[in-house]
mmCIF file as gemmi writes it, N, C-alpha and C atoms, coordinates in Angstrom:
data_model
loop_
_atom_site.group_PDB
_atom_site.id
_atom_site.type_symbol
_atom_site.label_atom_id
_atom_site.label_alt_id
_atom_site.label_comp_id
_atom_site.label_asym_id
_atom_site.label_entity_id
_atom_site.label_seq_id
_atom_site.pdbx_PDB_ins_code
_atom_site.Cartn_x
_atom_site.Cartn_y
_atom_site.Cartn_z
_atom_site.occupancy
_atom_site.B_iso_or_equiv
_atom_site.pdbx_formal_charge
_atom_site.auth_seq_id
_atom_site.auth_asym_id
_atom_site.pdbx_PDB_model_num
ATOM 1 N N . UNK Axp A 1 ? 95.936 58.788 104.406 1 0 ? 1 A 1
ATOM 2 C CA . UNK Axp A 1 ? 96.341 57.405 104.551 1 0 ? 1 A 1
ATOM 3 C C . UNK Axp A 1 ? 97.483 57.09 103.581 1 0 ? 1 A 1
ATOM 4 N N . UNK Axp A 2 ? 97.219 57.67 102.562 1 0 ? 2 A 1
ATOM 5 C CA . UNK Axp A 2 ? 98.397 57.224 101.344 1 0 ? 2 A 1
ATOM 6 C C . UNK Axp A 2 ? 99.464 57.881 102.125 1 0 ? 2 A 1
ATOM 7 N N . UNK Axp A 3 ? 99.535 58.632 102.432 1 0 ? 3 A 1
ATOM 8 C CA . UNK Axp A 3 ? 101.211 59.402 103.387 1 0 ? 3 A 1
ATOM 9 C C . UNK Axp A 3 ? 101.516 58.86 104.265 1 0 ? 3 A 1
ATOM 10 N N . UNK Axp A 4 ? 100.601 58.283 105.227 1 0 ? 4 A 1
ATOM 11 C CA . UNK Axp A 4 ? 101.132 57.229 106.067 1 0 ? 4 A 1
ATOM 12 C C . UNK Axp A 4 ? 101.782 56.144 105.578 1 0 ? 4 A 1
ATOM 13 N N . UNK Axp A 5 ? 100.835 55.377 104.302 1 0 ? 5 A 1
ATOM 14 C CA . UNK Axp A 5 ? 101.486 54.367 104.151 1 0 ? 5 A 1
ATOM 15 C C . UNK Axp A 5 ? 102.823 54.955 103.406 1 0 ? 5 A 1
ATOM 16 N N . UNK Axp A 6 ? 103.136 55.943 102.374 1 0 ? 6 A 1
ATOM 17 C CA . UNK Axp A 6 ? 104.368 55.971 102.173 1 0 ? 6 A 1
ATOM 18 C C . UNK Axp A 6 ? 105.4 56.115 102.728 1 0 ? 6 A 1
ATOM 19 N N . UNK Axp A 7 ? 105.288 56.904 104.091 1 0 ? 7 A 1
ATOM 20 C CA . UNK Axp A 7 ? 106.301 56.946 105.219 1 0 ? 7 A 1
ATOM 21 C C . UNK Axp A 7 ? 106.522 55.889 105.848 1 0 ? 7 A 1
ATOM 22 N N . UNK Axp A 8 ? 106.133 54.844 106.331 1 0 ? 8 A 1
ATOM 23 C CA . UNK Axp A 8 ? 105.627 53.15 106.692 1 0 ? 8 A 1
ATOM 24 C C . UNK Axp A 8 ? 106.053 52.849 106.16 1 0 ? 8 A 1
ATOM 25 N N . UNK Axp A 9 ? 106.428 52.751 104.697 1 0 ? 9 A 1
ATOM 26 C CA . UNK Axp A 9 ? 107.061 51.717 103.953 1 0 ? 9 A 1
ATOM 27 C C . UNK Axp A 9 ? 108.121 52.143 103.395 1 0 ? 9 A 1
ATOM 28 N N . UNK Axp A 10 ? 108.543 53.749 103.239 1 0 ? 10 A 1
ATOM 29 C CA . UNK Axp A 10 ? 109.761 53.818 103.125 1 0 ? 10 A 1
ATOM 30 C C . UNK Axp A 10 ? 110.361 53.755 104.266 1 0 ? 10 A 1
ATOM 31 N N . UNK Axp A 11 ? 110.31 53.404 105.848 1 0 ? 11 A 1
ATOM 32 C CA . UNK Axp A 11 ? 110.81 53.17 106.587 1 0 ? 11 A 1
ATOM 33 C C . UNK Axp A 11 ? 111.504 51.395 106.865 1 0 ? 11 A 1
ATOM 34 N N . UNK Axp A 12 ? 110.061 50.769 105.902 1 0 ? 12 A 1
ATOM 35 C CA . UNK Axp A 12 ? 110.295 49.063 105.978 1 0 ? 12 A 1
ATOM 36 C C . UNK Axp A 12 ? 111.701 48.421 105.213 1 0 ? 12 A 1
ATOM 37 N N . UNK Axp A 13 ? 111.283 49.56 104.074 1 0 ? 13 A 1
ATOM 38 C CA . UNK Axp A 13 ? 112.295 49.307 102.871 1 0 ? 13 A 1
ATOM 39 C C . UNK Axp A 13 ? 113.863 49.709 103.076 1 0 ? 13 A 1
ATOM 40 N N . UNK Axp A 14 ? 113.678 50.434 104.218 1 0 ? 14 A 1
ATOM 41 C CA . UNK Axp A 14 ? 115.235 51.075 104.986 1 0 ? 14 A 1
ATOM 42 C C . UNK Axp A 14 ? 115.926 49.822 105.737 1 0 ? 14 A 1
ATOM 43 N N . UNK Axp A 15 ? 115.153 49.237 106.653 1 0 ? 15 A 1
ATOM 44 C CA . UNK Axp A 15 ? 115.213 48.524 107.841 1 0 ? 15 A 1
ATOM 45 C C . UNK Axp A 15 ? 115.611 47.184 107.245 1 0 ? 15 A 1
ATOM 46 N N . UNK Axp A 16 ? 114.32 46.498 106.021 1 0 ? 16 A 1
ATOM 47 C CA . UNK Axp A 16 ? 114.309 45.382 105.842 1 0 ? 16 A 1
ATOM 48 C C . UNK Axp A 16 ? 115.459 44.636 104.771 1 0 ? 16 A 1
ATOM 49 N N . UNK Axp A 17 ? 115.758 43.53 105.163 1 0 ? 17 A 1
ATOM 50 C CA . UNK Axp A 17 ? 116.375 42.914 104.234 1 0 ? 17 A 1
ATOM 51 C C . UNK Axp A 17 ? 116.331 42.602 102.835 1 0 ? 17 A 1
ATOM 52 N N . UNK Axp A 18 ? 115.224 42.794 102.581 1 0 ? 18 A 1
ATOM 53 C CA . UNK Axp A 18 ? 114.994 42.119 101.372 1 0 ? 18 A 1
ATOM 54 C C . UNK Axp A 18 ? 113.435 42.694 101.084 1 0 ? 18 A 1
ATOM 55 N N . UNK Axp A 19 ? 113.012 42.374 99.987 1 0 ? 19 A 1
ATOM 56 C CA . UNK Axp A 19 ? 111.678 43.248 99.793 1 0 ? 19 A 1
ATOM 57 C C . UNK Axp A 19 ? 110.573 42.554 100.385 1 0 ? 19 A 1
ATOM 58 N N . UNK Axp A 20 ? 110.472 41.202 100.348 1 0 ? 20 A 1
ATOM 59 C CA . UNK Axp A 20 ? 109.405 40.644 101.213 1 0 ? 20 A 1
ATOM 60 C C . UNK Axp A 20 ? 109.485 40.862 102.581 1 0 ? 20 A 1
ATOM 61 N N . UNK Axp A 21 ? 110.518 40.928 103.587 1 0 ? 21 A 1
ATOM 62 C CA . UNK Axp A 21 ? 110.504 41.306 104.435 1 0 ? 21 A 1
ATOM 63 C C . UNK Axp A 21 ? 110.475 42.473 104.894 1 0 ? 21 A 1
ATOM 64 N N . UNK Axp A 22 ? 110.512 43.505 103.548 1 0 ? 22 A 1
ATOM 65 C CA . UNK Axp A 22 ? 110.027 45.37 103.797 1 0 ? 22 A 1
ATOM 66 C C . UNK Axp A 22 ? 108.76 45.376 103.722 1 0 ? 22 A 1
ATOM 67 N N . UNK Axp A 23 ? 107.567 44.451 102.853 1 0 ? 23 A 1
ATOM 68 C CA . UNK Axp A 23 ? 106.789 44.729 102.473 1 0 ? 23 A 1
ATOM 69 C C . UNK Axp A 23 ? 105.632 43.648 103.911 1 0 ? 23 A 1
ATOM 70 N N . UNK Axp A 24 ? 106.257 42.722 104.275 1 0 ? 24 A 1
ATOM 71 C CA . UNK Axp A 24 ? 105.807 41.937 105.028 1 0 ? 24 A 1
ATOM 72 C C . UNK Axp A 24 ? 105.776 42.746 106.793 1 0 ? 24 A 1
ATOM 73 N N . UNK Axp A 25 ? 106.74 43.673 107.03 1 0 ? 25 A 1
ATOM 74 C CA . UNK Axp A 25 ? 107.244 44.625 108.211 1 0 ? 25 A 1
ATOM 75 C C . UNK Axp A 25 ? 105.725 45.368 107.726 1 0 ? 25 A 1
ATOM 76 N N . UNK Axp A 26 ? 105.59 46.385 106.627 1 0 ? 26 A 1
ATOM 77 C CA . UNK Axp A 26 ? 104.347 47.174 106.048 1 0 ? 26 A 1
ATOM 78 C C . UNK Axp A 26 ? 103.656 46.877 106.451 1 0 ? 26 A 1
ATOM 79 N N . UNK Axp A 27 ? 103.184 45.159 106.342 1 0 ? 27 A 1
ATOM 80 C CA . UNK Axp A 27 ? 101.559 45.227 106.597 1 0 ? 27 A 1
ATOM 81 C C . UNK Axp A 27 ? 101.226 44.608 107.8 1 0 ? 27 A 1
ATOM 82 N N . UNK Axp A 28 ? 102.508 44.61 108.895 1 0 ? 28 A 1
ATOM 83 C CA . UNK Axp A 28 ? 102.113 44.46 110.346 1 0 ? 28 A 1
ATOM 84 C C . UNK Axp A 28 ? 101.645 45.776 111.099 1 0 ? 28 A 1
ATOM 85 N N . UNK Axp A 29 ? 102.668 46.753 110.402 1 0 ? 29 A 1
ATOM 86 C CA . UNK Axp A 29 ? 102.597 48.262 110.985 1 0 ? 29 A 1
ATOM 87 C C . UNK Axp A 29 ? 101.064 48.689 110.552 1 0 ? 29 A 1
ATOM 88 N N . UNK Axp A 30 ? 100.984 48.285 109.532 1 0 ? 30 A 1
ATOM 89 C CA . UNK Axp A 30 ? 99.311 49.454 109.221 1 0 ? 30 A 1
ATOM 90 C C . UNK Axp A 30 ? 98.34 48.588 109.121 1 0 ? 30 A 1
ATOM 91 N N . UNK Axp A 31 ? 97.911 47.523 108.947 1 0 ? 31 A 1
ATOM 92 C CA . UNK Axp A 31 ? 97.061 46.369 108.783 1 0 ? 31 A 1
ATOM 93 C C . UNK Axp A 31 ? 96.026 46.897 109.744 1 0 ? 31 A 1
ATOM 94 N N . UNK Axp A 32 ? 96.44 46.757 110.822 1 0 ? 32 A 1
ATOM 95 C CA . UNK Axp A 32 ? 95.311 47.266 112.246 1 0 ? 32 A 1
ATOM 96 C C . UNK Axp A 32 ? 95.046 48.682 112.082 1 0 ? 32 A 1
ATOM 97 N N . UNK Axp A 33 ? 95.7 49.212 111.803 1 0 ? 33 A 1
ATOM 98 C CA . UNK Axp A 33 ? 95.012 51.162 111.438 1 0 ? 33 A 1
ATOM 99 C C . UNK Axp A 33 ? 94.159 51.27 110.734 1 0 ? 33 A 1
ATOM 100 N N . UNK Axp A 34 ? 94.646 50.692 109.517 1 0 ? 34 A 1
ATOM 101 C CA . UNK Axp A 34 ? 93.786 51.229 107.783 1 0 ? 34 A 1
ATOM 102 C C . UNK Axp A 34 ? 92.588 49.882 108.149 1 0 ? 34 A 1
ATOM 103 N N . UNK Axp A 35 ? 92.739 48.44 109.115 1 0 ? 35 A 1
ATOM 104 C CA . UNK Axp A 35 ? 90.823 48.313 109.13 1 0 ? 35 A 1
ATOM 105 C C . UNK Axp A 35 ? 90.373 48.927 109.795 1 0 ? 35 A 1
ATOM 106 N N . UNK Axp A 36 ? 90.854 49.731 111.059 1 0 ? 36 A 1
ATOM 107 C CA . UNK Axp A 36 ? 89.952 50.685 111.596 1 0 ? 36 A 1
ATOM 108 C C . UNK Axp A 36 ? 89.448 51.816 111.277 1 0 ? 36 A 1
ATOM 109 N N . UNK Axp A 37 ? 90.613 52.506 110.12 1 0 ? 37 A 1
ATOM 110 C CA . UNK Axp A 37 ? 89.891 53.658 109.741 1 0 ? 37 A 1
ATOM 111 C C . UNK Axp A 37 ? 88.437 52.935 108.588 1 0 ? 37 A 1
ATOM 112 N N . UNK Axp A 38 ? 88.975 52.007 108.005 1 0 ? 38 A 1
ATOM 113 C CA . UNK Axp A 38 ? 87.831 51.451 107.238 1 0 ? 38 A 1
ATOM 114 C C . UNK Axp A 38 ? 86.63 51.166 107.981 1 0 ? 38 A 1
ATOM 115 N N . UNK Axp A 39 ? 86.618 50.465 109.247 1 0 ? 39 A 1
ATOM 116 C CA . UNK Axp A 39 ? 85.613 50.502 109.742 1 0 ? 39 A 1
ATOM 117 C C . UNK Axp A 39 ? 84.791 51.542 110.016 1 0 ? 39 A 1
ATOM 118 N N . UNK Axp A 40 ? 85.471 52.768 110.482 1 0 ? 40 A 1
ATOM 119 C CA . UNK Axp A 40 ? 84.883 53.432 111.432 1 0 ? 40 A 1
ATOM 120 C C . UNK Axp A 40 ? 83.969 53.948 109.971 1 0 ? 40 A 1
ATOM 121 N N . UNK Axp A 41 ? 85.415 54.758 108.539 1 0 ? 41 A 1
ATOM 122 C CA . UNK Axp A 41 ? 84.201 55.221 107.621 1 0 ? 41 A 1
ATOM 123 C C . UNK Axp A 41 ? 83.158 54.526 107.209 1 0 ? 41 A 1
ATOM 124 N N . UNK Axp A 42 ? 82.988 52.855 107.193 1 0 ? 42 A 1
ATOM 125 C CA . UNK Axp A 42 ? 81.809 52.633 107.224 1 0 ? 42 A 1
ATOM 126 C C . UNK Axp A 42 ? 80.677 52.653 108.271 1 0 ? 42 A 1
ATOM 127 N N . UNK Axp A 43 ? 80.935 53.038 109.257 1 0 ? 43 A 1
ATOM 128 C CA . UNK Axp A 43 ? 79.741 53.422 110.006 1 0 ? 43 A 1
ATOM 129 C C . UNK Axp A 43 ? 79.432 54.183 109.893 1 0 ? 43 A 1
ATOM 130 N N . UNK Axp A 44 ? 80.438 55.445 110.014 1 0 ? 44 A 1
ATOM 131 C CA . UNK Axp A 44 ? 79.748 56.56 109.125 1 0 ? 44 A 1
ATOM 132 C C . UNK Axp A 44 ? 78.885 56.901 108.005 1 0 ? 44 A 1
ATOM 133 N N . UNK Axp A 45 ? 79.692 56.387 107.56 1 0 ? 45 A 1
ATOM 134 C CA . UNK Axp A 45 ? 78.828 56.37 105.838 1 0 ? 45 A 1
ATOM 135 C C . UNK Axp A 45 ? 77.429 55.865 106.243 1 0 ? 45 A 1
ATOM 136 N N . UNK Axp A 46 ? 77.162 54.923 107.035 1 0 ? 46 A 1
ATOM 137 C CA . UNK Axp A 46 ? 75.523 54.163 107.44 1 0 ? 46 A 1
ATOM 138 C C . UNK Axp A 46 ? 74.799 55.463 108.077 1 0 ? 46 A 1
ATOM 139 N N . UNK Axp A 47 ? 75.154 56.037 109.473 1 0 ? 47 A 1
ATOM 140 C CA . UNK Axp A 47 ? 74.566 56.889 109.871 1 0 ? 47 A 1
ATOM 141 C C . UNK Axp A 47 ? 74.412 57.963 108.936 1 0 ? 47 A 1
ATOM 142 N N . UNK Axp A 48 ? 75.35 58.604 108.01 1 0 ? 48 A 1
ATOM 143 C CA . UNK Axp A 48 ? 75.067 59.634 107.348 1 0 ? 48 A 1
ATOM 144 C C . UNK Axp A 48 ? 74.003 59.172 106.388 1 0 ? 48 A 1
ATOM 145 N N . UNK Axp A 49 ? 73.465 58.104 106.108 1 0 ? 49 A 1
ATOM 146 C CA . UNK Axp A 49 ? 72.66 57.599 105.172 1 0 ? 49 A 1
ATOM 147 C C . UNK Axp A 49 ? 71.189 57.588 105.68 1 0 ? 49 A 1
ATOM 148 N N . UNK Axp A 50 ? 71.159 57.86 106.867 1 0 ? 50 A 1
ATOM 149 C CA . UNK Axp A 50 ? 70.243 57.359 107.817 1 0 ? 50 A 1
ATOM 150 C C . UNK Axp A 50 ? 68.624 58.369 107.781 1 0 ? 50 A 1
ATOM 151 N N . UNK Axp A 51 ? 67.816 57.605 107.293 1 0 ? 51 A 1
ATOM 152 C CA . UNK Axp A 51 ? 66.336 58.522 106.322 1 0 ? 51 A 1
ATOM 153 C C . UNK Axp A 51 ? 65.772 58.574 107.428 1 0 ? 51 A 1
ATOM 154 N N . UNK Axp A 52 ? 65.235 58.015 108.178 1 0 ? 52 A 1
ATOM 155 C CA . UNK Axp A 52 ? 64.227 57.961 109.236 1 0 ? 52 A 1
ATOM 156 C C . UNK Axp A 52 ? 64.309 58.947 110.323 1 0 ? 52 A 1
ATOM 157 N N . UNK Axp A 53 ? 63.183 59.738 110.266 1 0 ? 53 A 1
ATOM 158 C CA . UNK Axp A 53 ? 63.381 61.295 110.58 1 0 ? 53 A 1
ATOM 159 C C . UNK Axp A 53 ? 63.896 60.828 112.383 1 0 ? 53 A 1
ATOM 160 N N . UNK Axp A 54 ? 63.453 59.86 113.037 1 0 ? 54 A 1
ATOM 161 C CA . UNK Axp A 54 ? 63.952 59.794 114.637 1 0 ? 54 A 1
ATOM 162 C C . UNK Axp A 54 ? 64.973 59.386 114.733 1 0 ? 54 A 1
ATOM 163 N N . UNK Axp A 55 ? 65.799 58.922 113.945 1 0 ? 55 A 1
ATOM 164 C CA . UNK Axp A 55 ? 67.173 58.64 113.829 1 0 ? 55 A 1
ATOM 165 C C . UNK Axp A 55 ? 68.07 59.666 113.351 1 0 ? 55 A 1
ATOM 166 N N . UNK Axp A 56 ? 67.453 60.459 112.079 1 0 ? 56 A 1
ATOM 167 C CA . UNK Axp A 56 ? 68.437 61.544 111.911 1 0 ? 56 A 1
ATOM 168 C C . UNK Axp A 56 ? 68.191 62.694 112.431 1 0 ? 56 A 1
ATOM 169 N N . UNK Axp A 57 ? 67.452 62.846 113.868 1 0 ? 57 A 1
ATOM 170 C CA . UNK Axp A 57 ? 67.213 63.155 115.14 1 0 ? 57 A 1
ATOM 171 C C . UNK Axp A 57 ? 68.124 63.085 115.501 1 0 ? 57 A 1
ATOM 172 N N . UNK Axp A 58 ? 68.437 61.771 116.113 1 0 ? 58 A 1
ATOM 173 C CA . UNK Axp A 58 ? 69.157 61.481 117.259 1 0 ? 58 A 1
ATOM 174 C C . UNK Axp A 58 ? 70.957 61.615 116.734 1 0 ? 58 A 1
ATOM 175 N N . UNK Axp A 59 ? 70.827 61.561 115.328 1 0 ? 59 A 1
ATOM 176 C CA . UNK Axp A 59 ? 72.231 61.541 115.346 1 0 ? 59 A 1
ATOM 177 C C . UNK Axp A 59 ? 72.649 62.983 115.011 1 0 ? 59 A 1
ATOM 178 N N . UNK Axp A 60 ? 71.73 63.793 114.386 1 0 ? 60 A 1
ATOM 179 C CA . UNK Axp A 60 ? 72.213 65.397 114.273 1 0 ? 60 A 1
ATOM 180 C C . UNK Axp A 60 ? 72.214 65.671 115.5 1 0 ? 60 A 1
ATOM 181 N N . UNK Axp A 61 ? 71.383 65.601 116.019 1 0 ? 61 A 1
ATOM 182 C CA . UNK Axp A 61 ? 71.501 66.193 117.94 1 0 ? 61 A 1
ATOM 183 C C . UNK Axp A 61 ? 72.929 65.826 118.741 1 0 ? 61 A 1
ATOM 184 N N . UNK Axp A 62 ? 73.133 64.462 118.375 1 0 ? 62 A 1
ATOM 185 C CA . UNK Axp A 62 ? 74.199 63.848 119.203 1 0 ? 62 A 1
ATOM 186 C C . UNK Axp A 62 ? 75.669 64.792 118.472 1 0 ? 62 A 1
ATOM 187 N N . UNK Axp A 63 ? 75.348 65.486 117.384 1 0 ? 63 A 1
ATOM 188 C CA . UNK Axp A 63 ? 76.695 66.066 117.044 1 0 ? 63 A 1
ATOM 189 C C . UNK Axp A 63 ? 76.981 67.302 117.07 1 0 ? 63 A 1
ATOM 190 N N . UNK Axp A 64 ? 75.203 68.103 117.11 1 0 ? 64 A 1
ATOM 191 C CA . UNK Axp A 64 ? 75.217 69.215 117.504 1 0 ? 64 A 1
ATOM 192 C C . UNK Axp A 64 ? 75.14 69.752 118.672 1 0 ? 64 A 1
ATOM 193 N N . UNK Axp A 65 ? 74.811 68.71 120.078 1 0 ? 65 A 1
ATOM 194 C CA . UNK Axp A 65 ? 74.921 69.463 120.989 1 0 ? 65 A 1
ATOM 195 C C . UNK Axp A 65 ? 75.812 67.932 121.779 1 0 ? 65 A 1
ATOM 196 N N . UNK Axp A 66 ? 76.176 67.124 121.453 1 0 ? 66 A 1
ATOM 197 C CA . UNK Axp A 66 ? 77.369 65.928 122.327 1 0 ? 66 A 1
ATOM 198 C C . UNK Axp A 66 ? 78.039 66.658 122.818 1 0 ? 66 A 1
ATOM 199 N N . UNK Axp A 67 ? 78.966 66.349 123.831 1 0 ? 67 A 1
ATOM 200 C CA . UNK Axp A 67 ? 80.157 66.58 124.233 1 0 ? 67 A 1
ATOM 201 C C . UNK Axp A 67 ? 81.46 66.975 123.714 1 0 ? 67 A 1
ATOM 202 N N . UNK Axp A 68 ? 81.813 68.211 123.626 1 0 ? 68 A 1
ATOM 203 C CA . UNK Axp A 68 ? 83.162 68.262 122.802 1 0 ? 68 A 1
ATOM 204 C C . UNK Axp A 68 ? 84.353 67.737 122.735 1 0 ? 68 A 1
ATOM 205 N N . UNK Axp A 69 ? 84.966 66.511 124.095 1 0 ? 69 A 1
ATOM 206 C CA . UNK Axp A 69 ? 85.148 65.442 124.228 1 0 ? 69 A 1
ATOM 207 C C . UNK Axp A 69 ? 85.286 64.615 123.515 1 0 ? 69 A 1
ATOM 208 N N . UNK Axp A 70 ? 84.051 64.12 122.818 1 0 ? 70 A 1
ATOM 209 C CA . UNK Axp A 70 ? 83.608 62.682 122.804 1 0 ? 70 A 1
ATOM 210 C C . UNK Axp A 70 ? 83.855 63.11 121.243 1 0 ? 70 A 1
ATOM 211 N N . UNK Axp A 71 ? 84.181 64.298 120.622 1 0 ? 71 A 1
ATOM 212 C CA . UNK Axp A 71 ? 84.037 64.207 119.203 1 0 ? 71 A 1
ATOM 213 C C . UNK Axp A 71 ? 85.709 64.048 119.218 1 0 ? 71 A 1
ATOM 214 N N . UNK Axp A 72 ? 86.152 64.783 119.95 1 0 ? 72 A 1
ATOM 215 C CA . UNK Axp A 72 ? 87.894 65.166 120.114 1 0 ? 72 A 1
ATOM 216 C C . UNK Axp A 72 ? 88.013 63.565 119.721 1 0 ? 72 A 1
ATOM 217 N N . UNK Axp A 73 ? 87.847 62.679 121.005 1 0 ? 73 A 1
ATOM 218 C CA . UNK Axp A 73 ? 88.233 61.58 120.859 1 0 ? 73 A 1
ATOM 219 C C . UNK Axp A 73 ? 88.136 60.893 119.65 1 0 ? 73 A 1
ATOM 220 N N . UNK Axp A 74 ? 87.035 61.053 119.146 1 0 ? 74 A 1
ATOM 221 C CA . UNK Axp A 74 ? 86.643 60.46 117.663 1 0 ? 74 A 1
ATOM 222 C C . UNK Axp A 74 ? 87.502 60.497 116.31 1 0 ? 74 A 1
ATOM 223 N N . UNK Axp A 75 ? 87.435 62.041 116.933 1 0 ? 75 A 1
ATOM 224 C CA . UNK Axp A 75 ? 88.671 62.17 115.098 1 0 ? 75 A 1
ATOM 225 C C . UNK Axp A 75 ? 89.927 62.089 115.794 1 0 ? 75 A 1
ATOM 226 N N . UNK Axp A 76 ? 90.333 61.892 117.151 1 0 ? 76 A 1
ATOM 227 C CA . UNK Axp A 76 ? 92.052 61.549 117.767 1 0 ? 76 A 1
ATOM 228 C C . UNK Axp A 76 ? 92.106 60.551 117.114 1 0 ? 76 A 1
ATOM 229 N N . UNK Axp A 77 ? 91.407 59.447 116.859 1 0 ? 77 A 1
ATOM 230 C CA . UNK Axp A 77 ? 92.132 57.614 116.229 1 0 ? 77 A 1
ATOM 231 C C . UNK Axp A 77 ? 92.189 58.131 115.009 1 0 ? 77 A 1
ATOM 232 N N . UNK Axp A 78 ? 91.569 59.454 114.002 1 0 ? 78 A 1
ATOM 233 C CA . UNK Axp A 78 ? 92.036 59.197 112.225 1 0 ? 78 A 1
ATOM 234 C C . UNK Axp A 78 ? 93.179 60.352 112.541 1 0 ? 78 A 1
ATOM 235 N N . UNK Axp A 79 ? 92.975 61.359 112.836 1 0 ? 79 A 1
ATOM 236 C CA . UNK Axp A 79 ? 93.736 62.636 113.19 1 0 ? 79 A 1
ATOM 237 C C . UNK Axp A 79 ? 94.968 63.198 113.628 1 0 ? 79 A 1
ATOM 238 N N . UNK Axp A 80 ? 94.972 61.831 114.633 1 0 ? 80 A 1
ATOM 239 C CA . UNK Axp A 80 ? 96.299 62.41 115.493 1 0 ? 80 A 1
ATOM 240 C C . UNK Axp A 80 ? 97.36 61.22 115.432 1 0 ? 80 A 1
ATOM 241 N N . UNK Axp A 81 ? 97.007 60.674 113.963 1 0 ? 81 A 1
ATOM 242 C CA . UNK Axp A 81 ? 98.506 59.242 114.294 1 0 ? 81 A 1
ATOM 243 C C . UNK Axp A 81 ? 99.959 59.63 113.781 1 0 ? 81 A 1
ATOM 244 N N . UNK Axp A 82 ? 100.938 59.207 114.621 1 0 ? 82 A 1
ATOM 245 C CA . UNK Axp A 82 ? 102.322 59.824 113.906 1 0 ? 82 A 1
ATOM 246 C C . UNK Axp A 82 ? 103.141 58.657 113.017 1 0 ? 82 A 1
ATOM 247 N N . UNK Axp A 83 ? 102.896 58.511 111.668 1 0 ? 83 A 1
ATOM 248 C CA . UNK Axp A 83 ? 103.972 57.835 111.67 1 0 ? 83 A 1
ATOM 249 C C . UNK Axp A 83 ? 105.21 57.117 111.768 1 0 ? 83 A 1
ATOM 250 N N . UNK Axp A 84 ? 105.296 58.185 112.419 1 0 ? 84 A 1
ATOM 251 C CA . UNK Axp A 84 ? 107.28 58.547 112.236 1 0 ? 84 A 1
ATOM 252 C C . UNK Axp A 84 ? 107.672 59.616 110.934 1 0 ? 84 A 1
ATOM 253 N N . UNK Axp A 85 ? 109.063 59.629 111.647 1 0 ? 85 A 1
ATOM 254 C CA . UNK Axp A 85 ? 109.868 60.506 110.483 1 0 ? 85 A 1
ATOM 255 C C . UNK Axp A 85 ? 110.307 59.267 109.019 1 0 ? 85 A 1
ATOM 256 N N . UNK Axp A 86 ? 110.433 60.2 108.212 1 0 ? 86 A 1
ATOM 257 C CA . UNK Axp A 86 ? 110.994 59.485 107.544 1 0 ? 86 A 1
ATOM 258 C C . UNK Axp A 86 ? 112.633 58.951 107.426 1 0 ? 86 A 1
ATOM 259 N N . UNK Axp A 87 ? 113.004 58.255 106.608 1 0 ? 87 A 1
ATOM 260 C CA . UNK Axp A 87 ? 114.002 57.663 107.446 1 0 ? 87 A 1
ATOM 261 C C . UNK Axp A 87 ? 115.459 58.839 106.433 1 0 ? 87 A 1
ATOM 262 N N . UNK Axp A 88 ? 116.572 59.309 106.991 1 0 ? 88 A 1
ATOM 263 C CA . UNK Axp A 88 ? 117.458 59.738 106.4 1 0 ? 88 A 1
ATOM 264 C C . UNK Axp A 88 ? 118.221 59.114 105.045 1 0 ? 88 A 1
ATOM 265 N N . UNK Axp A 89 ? 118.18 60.022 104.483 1 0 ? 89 A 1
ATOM 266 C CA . UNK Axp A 89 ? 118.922 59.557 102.941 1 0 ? 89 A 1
ATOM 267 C C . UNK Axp A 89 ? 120.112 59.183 102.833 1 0 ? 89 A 1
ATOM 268 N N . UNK Axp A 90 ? 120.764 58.475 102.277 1 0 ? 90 A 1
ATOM 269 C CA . UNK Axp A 90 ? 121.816 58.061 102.108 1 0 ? 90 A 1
ATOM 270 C C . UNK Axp A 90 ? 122.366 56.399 102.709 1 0 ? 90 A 1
């Protein structure tokens, strides 16, 4: 996430006029990413916490034998985002 955001914002800081408007461009671009990755690790974090032997049943099962699919998809939203390039020097 920190590399995203540094590529993100050295791209804002290229583009933008002025620093509030580099830094204000920043947190339109990632605002919606970084709460979703926040969200999602907190659900995680809940299920991995999860004591109750029919629950940590259902969720080891669901990862050891789910769909290989359905995991692809899962780590595609943290995994597969492109920033962009960074922007040329000079």
């Amino acid at each position: 996430m920190a590399i995203e955001d540094a590529i993100v914002l050295a791209r804002a800081i290229v583009e933008a006029e002025d620093c509030a408007e580099a830094f204000a461009c920043f947190h339109r671009r990632r605002a919606r990413r970084t709460a979703q990755i926040v969200r999602l690790s907190r659900w995680w974090g809940r299920v991995g916490l999860w004591k109750h032997p029919a629950l940590t049943a259902l969720r080891d099962g669901a990862m050891r034998y789910g769909p290989g699919r359905w995991m692809e998809r899962a780590g595609a939203a943290q995994y597969c985002y492109d920033p962009g390039g960074l922007p040329a020097p000079g």
